[in-house]
C-alpha positions in Angstrom: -39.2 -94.5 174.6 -42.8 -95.9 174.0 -44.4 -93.7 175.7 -42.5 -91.5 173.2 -43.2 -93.0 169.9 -46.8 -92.8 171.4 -46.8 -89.2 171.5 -45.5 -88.8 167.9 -48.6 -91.3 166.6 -50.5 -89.4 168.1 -49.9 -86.1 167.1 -49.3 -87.6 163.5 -52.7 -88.7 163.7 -54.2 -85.3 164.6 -52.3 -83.8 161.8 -53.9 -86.5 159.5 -57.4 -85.6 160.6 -56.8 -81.9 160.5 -55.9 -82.2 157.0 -59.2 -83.9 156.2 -61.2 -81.4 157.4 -59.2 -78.5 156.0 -59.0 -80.0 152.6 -62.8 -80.0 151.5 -63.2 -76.2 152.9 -59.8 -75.3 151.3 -61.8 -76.4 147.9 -65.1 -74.6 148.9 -63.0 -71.3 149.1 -62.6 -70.6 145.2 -65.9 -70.2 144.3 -66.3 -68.5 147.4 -63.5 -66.2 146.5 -64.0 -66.3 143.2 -68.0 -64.6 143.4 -66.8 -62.1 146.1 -64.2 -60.6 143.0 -67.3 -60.8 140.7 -68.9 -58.8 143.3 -66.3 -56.1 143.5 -65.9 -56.1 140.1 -69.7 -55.5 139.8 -69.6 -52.5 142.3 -67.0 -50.6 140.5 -64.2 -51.5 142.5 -61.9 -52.6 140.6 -58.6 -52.2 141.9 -59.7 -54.6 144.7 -61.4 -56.7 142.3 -58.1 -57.3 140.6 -56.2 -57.9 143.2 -58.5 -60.5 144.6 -58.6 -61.8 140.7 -54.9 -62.3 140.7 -54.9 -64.3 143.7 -56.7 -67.0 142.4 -54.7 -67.5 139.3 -56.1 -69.4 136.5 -59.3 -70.6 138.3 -62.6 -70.1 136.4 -61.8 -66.6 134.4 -59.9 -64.9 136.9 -56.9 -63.8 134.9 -59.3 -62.5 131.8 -61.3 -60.2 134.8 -57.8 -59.5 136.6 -56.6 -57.8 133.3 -59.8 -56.0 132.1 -60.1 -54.5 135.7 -57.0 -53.5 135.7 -57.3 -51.9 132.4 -60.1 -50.1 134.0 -58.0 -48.5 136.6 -55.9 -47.0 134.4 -58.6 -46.0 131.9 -60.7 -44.3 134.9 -56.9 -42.5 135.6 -57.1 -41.4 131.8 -53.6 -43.3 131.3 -54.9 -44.8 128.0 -51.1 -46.1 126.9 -50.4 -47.8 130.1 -54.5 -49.6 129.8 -53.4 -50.6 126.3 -51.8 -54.2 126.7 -54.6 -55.2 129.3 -57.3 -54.3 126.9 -55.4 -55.6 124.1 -55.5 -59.0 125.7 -59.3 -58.9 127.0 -60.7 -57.6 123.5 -63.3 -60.6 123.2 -64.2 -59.8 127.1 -67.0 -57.2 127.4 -65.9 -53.7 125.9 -62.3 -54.6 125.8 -62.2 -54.4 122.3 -63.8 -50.6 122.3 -61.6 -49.1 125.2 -58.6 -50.6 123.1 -59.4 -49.0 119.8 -60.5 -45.9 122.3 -57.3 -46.2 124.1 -55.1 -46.5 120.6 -57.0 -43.6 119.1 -56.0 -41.2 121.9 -52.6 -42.4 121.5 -52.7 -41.0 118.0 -54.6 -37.8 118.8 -51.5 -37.0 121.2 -49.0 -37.5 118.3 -51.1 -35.4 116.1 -52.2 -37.9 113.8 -55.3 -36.6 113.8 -56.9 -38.1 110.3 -56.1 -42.1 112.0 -57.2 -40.7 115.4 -60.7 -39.6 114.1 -61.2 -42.5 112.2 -61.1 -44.7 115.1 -62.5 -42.4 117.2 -65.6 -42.2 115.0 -66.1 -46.3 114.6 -67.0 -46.5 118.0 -70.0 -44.7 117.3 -71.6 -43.2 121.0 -69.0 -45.2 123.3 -67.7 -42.8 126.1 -66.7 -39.9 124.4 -65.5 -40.8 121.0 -67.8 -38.4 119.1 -66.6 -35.8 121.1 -62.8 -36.7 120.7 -63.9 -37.6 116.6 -65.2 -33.9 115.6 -62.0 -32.7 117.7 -59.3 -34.1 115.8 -60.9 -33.3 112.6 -60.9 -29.7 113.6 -57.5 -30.2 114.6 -56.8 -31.6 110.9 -58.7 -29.0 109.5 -56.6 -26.4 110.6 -53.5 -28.1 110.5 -54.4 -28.4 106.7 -55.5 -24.6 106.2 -59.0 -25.4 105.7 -59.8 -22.6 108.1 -63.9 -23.2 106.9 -63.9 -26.6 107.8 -61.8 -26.0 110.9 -64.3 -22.8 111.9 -67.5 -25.2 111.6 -66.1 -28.6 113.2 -64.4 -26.2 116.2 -68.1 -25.0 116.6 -69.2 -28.1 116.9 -67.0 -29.6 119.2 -68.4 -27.0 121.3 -66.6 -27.2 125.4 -64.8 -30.0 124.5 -60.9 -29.9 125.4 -60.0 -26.7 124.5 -61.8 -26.2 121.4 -63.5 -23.0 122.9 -59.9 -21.6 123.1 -58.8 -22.8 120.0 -62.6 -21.5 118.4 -61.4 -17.9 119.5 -57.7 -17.9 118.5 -58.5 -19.1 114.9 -61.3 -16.6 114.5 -59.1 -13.9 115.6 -56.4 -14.8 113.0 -59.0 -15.3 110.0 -60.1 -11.8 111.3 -57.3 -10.4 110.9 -56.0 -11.6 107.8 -59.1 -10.7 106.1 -58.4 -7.3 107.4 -55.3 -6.9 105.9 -56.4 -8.5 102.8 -59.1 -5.5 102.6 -57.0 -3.1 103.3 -54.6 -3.4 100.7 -58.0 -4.2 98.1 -59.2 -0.4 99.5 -56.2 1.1 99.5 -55.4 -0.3 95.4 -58.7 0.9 94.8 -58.5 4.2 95.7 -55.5 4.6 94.0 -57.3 3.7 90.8 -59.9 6.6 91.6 -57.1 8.8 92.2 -55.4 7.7 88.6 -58.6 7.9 86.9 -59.9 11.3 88.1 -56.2 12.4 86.9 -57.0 11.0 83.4 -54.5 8.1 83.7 -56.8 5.2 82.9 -54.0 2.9 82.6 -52.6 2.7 86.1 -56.4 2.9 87.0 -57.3 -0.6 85.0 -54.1 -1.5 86.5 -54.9 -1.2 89.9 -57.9 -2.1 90.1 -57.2 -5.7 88.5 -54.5 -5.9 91.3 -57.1 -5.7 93.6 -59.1 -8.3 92.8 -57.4 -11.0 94.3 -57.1 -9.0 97.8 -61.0 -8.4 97.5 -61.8 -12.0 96.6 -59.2 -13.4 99.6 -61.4 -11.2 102.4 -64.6 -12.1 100.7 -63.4 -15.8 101.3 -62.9 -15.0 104.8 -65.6 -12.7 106.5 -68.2 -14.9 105.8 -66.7 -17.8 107.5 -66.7 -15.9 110.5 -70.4 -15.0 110.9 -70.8 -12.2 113.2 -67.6 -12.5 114.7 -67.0 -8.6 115.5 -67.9 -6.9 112.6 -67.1 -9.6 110.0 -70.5 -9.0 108.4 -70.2 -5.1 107.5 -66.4 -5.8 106.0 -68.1 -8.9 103.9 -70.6 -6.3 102.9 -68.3 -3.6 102.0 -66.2 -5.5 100.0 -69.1 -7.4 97.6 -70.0 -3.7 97.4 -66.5 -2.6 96.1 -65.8 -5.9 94.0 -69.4 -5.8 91.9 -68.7 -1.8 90.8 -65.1 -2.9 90.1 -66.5 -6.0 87.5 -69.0 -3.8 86.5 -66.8 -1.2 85.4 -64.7 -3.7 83.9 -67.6 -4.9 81.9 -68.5 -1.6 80.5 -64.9 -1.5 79.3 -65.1 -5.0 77.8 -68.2 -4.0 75.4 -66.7 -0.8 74.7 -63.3 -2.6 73.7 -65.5 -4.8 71.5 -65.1 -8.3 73.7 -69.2 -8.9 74.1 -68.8 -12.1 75.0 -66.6 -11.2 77.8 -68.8 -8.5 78.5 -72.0 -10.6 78.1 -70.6 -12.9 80.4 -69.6 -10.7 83.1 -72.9 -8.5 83.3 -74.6 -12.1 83.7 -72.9 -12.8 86.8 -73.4 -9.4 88.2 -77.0 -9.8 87.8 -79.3 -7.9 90.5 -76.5 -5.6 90.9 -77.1 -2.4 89.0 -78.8 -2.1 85.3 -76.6 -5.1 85.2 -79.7 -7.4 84.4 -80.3 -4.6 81.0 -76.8 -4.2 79.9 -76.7 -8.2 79.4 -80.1 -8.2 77.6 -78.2 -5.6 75.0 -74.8 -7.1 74.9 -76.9 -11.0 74.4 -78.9 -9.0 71.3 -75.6 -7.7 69.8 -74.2 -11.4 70.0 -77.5 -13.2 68.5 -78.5 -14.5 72.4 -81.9 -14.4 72.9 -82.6 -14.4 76.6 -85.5 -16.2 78.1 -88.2 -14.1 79.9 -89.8 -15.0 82.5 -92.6 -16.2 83.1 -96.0 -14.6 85.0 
């Protein structure tokens, strides 16, 4: 029985002693721990740096790195809703408050709310690729909103970016298009109105020719935004060419009717096109306006 009891002291002891010497390097090992996550986390390994974050809880600022890197996971997956409440929570830590607005923004490009998405897409300035995504969804906006100029331009300068290429080419071959049609019906009202007025029915001709106008001015709003796209250039060209001898016809009319001023007005804006420059000088002198010339 002593012998015994002498056994369990014993032992009890060498417990007790263990425990001394494990305690101190049981303490050591945090900072130990704690600078070999700081060094994963440096080398861009951050799903092990996280998990080595997490295991040492609140000591020094694990939990703020455990958070951020995982945040950085997901980011470097591109699943920017899943980063968003790590990010949210490390926004005073390093860029945590960028990849969260970044993060938020794309959430908003995806629903189409393109006007938010930009706007927070262009207050990060160069971070990542915010300018990239910014331009994008206000060419998205743009043509969303029918401002098929705007959209044409910001599509361009979004260049490679997502499918803005692809969307580039689609738009330009709908603007083509409807500018097509719009100058086709302009041509084909204006040849009516040569028809009518060769047949002596000036009438229908005025008539028809004021119908055209708006079809003429719709393609000459759209060619130009095109460029050179196929031969965008040549229609623009064709129409301004059709349009001025239609107003300058109209003119003539006007002074003949007696409406100078209308007349005067109207050979002014058609200047360079013609004796268009002349017939203004002539209807101006008729009204009293004495035009400026210029000087040598």
């Amino acid at each position: 029985m002593a012998k015994t009891n002498q056994i369990k002291r014993f032992a009890t002891l060498a417990l007790l002693c263990a425990l001394v010497f494990l305690l101190p390097s049981c303490a050591q090992d945090y900072p130990l721990s704690y600078q070999r996550a700081i060094d994963l986390f440096s080398a861009g390994e951050f799903d092990d740096a996280a998990r080595a974050f997490e295991k040492l809880g609140s000591y020094g600022n694990s939990q703020t790195y455990a958070a951020y890197s995982r945040g950085l996971v997901l980011f470097g997956q591109g699943a920017y809703a899943d980063a968003i409440p790590y990010f949210e929570k490390t926004q005073d830590f390093m860029y945590g408050r960028s990849r969260y607005i970044y993060c938020v923004a794309y959430q908003m490009e995806e629903a189409g709310s393109f006007v938010e998405a930009a706007e927070m897409f262009y207050s990060l300035g160069n971070f990542e690729d915010a300018a990239s995504h910014a331009v994008y969804c206000k060419a998205r906006q743009a043509e969303a909103s029918g401002d098929l100029d705007n959209a044409l331009f910001t599509y361009e300068s979004a260049g490679e970016y997502s499918d803005s290429s692809d969307r580039l080419a689609v738009l330009r071959g709908d603007v083509y298009n409807e500018a097509v049609e719009l100058k086709t019906k302009a041509v084909g009202l204006y040849n009516d109105a040569i028809k009518a007025r060769d047949e002596g029915d000036f009438i229908t001709a005025a008539a028809l020719e004021l119908e055209s106008i708006p079809y003429f001015e719709g393609a000459l709003d759209l060619f130009p935004q095109l460029g050179d796209f196929l031969d965008s250039a040549r229609n623009a060209a064709e129409c301004k060419a059709i349009f001025k001898e239609i107003q300058y016809g109209q003119a003539e009319r006007l002074e003949q009717s007696g409406q100078l001023q209308e007349a005067y007005d109207l050979f002014k804006a058609l200047s360079g096109y013609n004796d268009a420059d002349t017939r203004a000088q002539e209807v101006g002198a008729r009204l009293g306006i004495v035009e400026e010339e210029d000087e040598e």
